[in-house]
C-alpha positions as CSV (number, residue, x, y, z in Angstrom):
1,X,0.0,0.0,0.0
2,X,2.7,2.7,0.7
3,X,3.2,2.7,-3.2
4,X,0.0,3.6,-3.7
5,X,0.4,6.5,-1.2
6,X,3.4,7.3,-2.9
7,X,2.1,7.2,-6.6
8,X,-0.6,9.3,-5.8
9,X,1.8,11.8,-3.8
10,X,3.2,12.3,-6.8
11,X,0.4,12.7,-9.4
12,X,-0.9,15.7,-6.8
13,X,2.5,17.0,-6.9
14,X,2.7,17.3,-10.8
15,X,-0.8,18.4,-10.9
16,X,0.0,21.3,-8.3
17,X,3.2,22.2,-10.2
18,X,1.5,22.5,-13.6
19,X,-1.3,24.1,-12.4
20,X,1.2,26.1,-10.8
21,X,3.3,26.9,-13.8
22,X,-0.1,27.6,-15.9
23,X,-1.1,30.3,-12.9
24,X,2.2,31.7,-13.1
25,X,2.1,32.1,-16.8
26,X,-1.1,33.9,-17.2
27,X,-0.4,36.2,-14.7
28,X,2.9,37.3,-16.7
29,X,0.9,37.8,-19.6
30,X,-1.5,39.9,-17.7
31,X,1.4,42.2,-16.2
32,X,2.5,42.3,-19.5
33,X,-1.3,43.2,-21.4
34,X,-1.2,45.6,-18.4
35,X,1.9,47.4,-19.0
36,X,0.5,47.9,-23.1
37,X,-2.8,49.3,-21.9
38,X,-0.9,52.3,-19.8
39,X,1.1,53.0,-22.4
40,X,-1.6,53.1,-25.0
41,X,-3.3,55.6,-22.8
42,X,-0.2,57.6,-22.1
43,X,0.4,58.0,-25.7
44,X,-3.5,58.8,-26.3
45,X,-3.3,61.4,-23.2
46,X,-0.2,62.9,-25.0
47,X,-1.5,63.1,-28.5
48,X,-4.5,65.2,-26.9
49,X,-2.8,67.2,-24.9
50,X,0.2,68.3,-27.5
51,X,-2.1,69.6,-30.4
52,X,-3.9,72.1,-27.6
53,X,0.2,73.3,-26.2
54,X,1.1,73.9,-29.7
55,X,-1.6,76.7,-30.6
């Protein structure tokens, strides 16, 4: 029986570690989506505000 313990130890252990890694991943990608959205609007608050500065 202790292999059994053991086998299924382990299955729960990948499991945890890819669901892990699959966390880890999407949560780079939503820095990262993050990051593009600010700087989309910093370029959108700067391309309205320039036109009014240069009159």
């Amino acid at each position: 029986m202790p292999t059994a313990e053991s086998e299924a130890k382990v299955k729960t252990k990948v499991r945890f570690e890819e669901l892990l890694k699959t966390h880890s991943d999407l949560m780079r990608e939503k820095k990262k989506l993050k990051k593009k959205l600010v700087r989309s609007e910093e370029n959108i608050s700067i391309h309205l505000v320039a036109p009014n500065v240069n009159m």
